[in-house]
ZAVO-514623 format. One record per residue: x negated, y, z negated of N, C-alpha, C, CB in turn; residue in one letter. Coordinates in steps of 0.02 Angstrom, whole numbers, plus 50000, padded with zeros to 5 digits. Glycine has a CB too. Layout:
BEGIN
XYZXYZXYZXYZa...
//
This chain:
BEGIN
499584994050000500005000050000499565006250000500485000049939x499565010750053499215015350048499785024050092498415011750089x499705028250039500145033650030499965039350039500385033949981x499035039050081498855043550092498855045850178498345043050057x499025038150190499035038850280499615039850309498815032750321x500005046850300500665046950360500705043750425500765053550382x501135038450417501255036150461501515038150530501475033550440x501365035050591501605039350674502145039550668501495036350751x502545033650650503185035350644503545030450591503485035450712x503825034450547504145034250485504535026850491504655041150473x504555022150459505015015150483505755014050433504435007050469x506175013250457506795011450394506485003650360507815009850438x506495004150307506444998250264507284994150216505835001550206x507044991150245507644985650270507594978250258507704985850346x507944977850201507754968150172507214967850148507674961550229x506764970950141505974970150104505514972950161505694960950081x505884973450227505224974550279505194982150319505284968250344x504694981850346504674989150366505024987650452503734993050360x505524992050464505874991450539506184996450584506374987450535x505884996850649506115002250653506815002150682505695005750683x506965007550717507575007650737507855004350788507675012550744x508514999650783508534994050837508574999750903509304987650828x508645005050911508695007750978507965009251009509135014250975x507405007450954506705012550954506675019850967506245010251004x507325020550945507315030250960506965032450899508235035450963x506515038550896506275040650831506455046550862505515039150799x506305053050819506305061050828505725064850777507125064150807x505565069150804505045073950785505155076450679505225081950852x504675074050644504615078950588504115084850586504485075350534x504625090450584504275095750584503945099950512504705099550621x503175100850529502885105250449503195110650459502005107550432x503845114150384503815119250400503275125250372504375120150395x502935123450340502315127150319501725128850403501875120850249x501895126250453501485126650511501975126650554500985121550523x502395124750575502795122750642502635117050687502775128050687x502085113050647501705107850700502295100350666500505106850679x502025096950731502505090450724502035087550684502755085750792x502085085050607502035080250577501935073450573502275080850564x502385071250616502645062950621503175061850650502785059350560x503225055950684503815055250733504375049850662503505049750831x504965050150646505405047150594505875043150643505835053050541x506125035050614506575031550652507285036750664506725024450611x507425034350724508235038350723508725032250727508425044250800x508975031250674509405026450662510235025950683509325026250601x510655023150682511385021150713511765016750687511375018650773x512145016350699512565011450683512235005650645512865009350741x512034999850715511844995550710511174995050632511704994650782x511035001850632510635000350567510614999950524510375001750552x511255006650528511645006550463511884997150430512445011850486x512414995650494512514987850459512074983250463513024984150483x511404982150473511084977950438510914981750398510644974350461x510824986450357510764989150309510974986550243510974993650323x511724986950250512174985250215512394976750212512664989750237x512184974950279512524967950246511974964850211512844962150302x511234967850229510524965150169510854965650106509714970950162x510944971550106511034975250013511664970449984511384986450007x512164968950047512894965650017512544958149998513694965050087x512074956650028511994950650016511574947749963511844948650065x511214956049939510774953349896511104957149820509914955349921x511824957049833512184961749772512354956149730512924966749794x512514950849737512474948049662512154942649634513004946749642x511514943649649510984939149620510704943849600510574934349657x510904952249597510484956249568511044959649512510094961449626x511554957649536512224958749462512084954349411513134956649480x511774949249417511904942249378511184941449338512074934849438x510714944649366510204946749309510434952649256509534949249346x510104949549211510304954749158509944960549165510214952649088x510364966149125510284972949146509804976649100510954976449147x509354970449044508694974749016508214972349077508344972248925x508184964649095507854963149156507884971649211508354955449193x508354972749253508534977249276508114982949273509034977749258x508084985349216507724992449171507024987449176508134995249063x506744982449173506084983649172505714982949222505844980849135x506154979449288505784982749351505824989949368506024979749411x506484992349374506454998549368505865002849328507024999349346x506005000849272505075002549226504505004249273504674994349181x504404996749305503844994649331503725001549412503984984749349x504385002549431504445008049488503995013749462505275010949502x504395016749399504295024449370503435021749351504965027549285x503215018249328502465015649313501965016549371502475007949297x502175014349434501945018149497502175021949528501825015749536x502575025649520502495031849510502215036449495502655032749497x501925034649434501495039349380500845037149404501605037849291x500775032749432500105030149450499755032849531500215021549449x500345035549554500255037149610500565044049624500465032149648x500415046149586500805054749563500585057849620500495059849483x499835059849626499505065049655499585062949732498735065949627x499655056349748499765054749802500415055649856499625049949790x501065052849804501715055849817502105063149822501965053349780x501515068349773501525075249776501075079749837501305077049709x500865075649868500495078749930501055078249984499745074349955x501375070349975501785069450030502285072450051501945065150030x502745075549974503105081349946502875087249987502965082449867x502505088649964501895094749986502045096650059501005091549984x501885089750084501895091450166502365093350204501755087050201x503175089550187503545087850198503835095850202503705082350162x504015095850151504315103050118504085109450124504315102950054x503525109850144503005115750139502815119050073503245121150178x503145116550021503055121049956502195119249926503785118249887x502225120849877501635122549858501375115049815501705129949814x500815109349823500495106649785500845106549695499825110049801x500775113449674500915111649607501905112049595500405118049553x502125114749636502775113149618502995106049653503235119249639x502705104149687502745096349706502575091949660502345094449759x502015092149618502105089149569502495090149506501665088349560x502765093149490503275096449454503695092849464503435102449466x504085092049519504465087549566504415083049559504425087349618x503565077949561503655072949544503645069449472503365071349577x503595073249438503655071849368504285071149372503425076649317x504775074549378505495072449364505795066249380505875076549391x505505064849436505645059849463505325052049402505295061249542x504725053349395504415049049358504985048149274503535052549351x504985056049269505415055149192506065052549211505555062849144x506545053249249507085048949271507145043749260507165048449321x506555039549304506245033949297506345029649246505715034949299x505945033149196505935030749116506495030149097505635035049065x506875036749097507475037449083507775031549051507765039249137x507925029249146508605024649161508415019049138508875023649236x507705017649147507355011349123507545010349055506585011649127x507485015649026507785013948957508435010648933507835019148929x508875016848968509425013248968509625005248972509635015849009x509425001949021509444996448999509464991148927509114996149026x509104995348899509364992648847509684993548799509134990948830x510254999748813510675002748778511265005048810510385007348750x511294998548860511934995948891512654995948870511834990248899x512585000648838513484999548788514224998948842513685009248727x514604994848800515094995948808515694998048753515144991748837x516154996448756516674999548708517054994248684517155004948740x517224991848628518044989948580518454994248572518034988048507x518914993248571519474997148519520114992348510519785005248556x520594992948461521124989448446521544986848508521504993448402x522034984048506522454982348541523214981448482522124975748581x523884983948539524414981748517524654975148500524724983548547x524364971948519524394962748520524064961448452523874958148593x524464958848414523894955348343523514951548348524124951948289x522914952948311522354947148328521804947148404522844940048334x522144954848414521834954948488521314962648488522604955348559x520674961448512520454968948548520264970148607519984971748524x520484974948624520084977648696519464977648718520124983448705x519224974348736518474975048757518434980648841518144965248772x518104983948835517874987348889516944986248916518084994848866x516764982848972516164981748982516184986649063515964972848978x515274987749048515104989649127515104985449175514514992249136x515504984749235515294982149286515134985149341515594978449297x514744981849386514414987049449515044988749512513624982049496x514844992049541515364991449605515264988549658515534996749631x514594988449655514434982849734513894986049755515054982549809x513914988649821513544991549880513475000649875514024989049953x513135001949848513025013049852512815014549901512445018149801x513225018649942512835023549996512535029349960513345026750056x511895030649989511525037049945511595041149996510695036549916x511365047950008511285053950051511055057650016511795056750082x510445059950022510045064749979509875072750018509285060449962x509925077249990509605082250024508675082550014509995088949995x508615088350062508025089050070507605095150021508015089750141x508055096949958507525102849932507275099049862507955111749914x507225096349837506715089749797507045085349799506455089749722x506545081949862506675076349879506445070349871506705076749916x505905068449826505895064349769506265063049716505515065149748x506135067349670506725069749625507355067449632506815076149628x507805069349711508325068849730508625061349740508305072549778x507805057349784507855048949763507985047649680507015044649783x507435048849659507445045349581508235045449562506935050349516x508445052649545509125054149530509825048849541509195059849570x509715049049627510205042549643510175033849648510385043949702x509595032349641509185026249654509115022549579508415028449690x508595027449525508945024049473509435023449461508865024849434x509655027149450510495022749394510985017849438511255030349360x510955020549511511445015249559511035007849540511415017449663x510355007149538509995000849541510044997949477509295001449562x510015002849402510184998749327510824996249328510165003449259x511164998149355511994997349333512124992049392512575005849337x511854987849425511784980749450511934981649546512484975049400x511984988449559512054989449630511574987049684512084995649638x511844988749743511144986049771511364993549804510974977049823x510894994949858510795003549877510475005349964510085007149812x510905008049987510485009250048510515016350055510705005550114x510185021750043509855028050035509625030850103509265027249988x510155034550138510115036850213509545046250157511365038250275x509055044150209508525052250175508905057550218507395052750201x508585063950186508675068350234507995067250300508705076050193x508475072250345508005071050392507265074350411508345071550437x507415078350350506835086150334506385081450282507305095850280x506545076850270505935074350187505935067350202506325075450082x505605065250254505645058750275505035051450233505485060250360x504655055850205504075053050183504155051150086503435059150208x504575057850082504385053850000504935046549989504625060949918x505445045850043506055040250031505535037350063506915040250062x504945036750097504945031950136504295029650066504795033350231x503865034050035503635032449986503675027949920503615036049980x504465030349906504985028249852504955020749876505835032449854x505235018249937505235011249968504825007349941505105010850035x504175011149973503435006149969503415004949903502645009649994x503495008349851503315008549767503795004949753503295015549721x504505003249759504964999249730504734992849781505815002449730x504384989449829504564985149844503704984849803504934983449918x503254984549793502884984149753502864981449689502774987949754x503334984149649503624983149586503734975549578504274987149580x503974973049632504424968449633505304967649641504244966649585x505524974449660506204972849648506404969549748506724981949610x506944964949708507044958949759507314963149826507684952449728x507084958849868507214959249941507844961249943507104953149982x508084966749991508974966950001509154970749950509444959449994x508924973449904509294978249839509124985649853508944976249753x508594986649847508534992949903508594994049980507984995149898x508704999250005508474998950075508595007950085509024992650133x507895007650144507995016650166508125015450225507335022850161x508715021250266508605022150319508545031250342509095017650346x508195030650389508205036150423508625039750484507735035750436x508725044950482509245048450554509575055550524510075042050582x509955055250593510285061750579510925060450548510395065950643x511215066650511511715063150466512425063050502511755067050393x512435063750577513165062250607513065053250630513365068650691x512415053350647512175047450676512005040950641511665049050704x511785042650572511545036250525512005038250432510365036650518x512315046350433512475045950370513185045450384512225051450323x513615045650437514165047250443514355037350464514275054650503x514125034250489514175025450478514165022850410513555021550512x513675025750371513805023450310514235026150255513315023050289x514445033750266514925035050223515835028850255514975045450228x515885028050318516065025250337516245018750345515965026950351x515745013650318515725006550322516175005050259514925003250319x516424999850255517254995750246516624992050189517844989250337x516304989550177515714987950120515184990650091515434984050132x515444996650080514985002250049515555003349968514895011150117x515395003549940515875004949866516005010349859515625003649799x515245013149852515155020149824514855023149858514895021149769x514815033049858514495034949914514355042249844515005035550008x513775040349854513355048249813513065052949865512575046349758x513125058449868513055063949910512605068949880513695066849925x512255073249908512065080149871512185084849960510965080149822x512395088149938512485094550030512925099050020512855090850117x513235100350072513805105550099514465102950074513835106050184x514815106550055515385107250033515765105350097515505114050001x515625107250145515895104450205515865098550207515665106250258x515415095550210515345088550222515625083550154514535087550237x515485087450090515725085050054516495081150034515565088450033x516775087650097517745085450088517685079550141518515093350122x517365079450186517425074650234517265069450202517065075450291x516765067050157516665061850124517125059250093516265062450092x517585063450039517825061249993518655060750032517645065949927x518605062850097519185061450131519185053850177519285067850177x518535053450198518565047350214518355040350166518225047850268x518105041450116517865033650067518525034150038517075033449995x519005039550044519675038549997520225037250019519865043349963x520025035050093520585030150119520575024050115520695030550177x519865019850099519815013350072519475014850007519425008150119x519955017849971519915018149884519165019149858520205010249847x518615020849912517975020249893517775025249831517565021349954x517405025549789517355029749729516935035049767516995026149657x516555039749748516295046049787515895048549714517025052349825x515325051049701514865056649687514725061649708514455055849684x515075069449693514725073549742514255077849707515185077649784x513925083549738513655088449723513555094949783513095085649698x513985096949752513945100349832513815107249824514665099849880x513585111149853513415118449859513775122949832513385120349917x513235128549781513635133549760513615138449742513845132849735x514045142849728513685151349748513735151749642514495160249824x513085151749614513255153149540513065160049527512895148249488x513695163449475513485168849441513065171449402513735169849423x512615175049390512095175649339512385184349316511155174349378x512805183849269512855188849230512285194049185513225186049196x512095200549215511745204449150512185209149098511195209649181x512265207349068512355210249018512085217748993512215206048986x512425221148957512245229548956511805230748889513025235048951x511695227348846511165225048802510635220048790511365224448767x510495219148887509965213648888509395215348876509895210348944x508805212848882508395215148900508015213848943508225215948869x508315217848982508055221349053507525215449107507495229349025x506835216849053506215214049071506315206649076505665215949023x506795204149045506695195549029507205195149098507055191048930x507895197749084508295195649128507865197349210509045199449112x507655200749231507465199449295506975195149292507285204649330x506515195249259506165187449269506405182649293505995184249221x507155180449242507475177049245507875175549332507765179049190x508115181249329508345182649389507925177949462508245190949389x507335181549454507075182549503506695174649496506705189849506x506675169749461506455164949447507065160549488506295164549371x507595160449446508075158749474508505158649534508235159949451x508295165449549508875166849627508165163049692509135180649651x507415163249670507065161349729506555157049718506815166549762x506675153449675506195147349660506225144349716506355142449602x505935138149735506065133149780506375136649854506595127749741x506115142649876506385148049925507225148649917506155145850010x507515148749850507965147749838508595143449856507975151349837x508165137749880508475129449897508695125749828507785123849935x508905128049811509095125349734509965123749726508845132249671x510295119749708511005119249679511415123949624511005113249652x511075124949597510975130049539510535136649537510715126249488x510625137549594510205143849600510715150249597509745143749673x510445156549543510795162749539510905165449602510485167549500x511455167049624511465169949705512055173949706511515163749770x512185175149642512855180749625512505185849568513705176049584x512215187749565512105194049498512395197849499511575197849485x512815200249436513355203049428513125207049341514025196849438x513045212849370512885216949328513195223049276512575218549359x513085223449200513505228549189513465235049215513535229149134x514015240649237513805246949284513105250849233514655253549298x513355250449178512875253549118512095254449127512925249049056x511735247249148511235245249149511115244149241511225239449096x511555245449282511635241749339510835245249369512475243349386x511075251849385510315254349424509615253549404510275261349430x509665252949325508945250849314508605244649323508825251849259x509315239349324509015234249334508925232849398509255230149307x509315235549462509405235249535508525236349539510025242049576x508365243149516507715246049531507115238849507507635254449478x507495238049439506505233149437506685227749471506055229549345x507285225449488507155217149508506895217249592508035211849500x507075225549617506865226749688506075224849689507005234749712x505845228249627505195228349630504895222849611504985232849599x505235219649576504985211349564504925208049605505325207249531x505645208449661505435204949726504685205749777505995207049768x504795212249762504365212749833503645211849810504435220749876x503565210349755502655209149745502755199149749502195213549630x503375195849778503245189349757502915187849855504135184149714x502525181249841502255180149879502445172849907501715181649861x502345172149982502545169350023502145164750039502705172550061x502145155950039501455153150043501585147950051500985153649994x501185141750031501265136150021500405133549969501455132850101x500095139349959499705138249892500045140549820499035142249899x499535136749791499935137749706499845143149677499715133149647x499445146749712499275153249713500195158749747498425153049776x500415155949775501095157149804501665156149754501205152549861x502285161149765502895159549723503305154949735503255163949717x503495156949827503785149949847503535149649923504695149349839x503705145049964503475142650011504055143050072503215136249989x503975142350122504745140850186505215137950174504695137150246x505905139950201506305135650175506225131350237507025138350151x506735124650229506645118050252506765117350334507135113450211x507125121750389507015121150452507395128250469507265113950485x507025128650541507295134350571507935133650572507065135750632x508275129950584509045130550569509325135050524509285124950547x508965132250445509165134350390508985141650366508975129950350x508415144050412508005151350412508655155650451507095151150467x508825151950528509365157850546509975158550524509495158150605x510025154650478510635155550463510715158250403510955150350468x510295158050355510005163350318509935172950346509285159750309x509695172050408509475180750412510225181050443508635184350475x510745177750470511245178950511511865179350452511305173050571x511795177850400512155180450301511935188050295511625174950209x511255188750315511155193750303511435201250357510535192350292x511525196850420511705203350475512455203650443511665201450579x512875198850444513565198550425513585202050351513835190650426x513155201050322513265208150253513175213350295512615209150178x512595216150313512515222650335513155224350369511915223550379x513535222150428513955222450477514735226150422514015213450519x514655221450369515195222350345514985231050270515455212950316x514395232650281514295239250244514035238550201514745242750226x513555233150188513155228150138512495233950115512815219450187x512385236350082511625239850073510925233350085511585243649976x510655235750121509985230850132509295232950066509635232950229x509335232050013508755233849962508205230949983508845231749891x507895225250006507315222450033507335217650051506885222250004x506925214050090506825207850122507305205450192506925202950066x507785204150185508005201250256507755199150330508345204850271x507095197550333506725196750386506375191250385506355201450395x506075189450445505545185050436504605185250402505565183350497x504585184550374503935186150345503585187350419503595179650291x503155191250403502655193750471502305188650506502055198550451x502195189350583501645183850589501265185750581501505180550633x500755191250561500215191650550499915192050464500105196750591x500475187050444500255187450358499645180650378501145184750279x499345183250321498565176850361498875172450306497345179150350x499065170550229499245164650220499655161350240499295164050183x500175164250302500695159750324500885161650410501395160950268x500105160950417500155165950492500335160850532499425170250527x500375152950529500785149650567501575147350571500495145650567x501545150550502502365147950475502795151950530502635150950378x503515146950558503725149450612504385151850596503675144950665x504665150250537505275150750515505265151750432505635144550540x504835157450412505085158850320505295163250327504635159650254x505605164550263506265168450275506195171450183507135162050306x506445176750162506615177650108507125175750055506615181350116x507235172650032507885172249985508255177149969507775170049929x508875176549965509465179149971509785178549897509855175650027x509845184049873510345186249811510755189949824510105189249757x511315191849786511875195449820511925200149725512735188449863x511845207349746511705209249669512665213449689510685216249643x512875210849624513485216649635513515220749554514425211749658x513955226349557513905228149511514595226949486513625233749514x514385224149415515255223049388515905227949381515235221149319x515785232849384516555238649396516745237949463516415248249385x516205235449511516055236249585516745229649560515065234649636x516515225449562517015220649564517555220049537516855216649552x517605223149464518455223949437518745229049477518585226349353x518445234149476518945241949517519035240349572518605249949527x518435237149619518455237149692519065233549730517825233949713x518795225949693519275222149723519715219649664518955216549768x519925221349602520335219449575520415212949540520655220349608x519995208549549519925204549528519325201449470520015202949574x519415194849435519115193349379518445189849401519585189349335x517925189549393517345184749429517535181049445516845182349406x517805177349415517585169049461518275168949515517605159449392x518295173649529518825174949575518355176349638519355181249551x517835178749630517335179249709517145173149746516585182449699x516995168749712516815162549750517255157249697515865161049758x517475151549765517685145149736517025139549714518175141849793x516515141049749515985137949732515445138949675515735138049778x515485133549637514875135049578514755128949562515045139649507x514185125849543513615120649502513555126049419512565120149563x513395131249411513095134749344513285141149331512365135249343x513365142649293513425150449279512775150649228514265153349240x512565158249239512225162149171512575167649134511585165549190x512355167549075512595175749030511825178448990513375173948945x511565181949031510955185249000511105191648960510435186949056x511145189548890511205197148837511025196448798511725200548813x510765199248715510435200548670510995200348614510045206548683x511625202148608512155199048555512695198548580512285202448495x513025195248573513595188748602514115191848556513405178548583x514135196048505514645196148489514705207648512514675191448399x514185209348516514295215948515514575220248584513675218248492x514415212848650514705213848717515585214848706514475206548768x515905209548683516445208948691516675205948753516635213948678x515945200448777516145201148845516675193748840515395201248908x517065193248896517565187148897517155185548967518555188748897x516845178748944516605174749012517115167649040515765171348993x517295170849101517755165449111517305158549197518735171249136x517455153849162517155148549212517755144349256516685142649163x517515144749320518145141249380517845134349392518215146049470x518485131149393518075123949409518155123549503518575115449359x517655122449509517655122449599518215120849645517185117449624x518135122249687518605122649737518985117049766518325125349783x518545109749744518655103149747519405102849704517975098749716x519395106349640520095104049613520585110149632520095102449525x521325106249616521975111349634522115119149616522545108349603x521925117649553522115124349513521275124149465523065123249450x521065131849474520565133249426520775135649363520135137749450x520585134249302520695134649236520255142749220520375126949194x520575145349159519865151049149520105151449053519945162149214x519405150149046519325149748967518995156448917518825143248958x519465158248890518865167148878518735164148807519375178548875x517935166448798517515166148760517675168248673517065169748795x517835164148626518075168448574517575171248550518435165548524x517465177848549516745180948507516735182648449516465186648529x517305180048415517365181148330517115175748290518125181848304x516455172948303516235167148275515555168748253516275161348321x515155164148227514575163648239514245164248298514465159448221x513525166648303513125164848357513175157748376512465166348342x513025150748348512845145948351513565143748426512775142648267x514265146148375514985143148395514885147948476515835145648325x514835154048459514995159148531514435155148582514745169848518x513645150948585513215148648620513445142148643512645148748588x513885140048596513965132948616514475132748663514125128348560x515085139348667515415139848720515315141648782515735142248709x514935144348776514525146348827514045140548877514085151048791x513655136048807513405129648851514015124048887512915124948795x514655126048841515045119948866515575122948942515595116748786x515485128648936515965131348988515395130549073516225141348959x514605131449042514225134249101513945125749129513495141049072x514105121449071513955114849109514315109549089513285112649104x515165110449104515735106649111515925102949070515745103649154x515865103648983516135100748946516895101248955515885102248894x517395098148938517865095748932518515102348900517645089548891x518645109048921519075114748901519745110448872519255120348970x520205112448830521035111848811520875118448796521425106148745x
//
């Protein structure tokens, strides 16, 4: 096994073996840190999809029927090389993505701690009792698997994004076929090599590669797929959960979202744009949870407009660690980015900085063909009650997170209300009681901004 030689062209691994595509079609991976072709990746179909799946169907319950600390300690044995092969899998990251060496490994640490994680789990497999109406009788509730997981991962950590769906579908007795994105072809194809290493049995994993009308849209599709975990577009997302839910298939989503990052009129200032500016453009602001609504009190609004302008514009554009963030993931995703930005302007948008393509003549990224700046959308909060009349989470149906950056929770008076996405019928809105403790007013706040359970 060797993880330092990118391969000519990327192979789907399939039953234990490396294969390419029954059509032998592959397509171009492009660096977006250079614009140069990378590696040629299988372009997969149909036909790949179902041997895909009937491997994994076939190797689904001789891998249900081992026990599930067994389970957790191959899995173990994955996250173990992993860690063993850190610096190696974070280059591949590296390449793939254009970001920078040290946030790739960053990346891959998560992935590694996942790892552990789930491994653990295994042996804290619970299930549930409780009474029964019948005398002499109790309810037992146990885990059982569902069968066959379709994975679909995006491309902005895309290690990470494996670990995430791969462990736990694989502890909980599944078997898995993991369509990559088509932008991060190397660390799934990495992930492969290291789990079939491990030892986990032939047919329980499998990667394939393609485009996602061509190889992810067969497998959200196939009549022996159980489950289908997603991370993407909200678009695509309804399509999923519209089609696995005509053959009762269960669904995972995660889908895209515009989150609020509230400042507050007794923040302070200096932390919250950090914050800000950490948040709205980490990862070239490819993130799920990335701030991309700041919504400011009018009080504090201009001073903070002014430093976070200025925060931006000293951040730097790269793919060294010496860099803040790096390109986002394809020219696609670059024009359609600056084309948010003409459609603000068009509509009377103030342009404060950035909207362009980084220069070609910046010498650390003088080949990069498509970076682009990240996109925040700063509004000011009267802007939004007076303007348009409405309550925040009334601007977008989409959110993963909210923030509330302020200094006392009870002296705002502010009422933070959280929408549950656009996926359900009716959005709920919960206002904040601020007649409590700090401890009680934080904890509502953690349970509203990451979906505890409202009455």
């Amino acid at each position: 096994m060797n993880l330092t030689v990118v391969p000519a062209v990327v192979p789907n691994q399939i039953g234990g073996r490396d294969v390419a595509a029954a059509s032998s079609a592959a397509f171009d991976k492009i660096d977006p840190a250079t614009g140069r072709v990378l590696c040629q990746v299988a372009r997969s179909g149909l036909a790949d999809i179902e041997r895909a799946v009937e491997r994994a169907r076939g190797a689904q319950a001789a891998w249900a029927a081992t026990t599930v600390v067994k389970r957790g300690e191959i899995l173990r044995r994955i996250a173990v090389l992993l860690q063993q092969h850190r610096a190696d899998v974070a280059d591949l990251v590296a390449r793939e993505t254009g970001k920078s060496r040290k946030d790739a490994m960053g990346e891959t640490d998560a992935a590694i701690e996942m790892g552990f994680f789930v491994a653990g789990e295994g042996r804290r497999f619970y299930g549930r009792t409780t009474t029964s109406g019948t005398p002499n009788k109790t309810a037992l509730i146990m885990r059982q698997p569902l069968g066959v997981a379709g994975l679909i991962i995006a491309a902005n950590t895309p290690i990470a994004n494996v670990a995430w769906k791969a462990f736990p579908a694989l502890l909980c007795g599944n078997t898995a076929v993991l369509k990559a994105s088509e932008d991060t072809p190397l660390s799934a194809w990495a992930f492969g090599l290291l789990a079939r290493e491990a030892g986990l049995p032939d047919g329980v994993y499998n990667t394939v590669h393609g485009l996602g009308e061509e190889a992810g849209a067969p497998l959200v599709e196939h009549a022996d797929v159980d489950v289908v975990s997603f991370t993407g577009s909200c678009t695509v997302g309804r399509w999923i959960a519209e089609t696995a839910g005509r053959r009762l298939a269960k669904v995972c989503l995660e889908l895209g979202g515009k989150n609020p990052l509230i400042v507050c009129d007794d923040a302070d200032l200096a932390g919250a744009v950090m914050w800000t500016v950490a948040s709205a453009f980490s990862n070239a602001g490819q993130r799920c949870a990335a701030g991309s609504r700041i919504i400011v009190f009018d009080a504090v609004y201009d001073r903070f407009r002014d430093m976070l302008v200025k925060a931006t514009r000293t951040l730097k554009v790269g793919s060294a660690d010496t860099d803040d963030y790096g390109p986002v993931i394809n020219e696609e995703q670059a024009d359609n980015m600056l084309a948010s930005v003409t459609r603000a302007l068009a509509a009377g948008a103030l342009l404060l900085t950035g909207g362009r393509n980084t220069p070609d003549d910046m010498k650390l990224v003088q080949q990069i063909s498509f970076t682009v700046e990240s996109i925040a959308v700063l509004k000011e909060f009267r802007e939004i009650l007076e303007a348009e009349g409405l309550p925040i989470d009334s601007i977008s149906t989409h959110g993963n997170a909210a923030s509330v950056y302020f200094r006392d929770p009870k002296g705002n008076r502010l009422e933070v209300y959280y929408s549950i996405p656009v996926e359900w019928p009716q959005p709920f809105r919960k206002p904040i009681n601020l007649d409590q403790d700090d401890d009680a007013v934080l904890q509502q706040i953690h349970d509203l901004t990451f979906g505890a359970t409202v009455k």
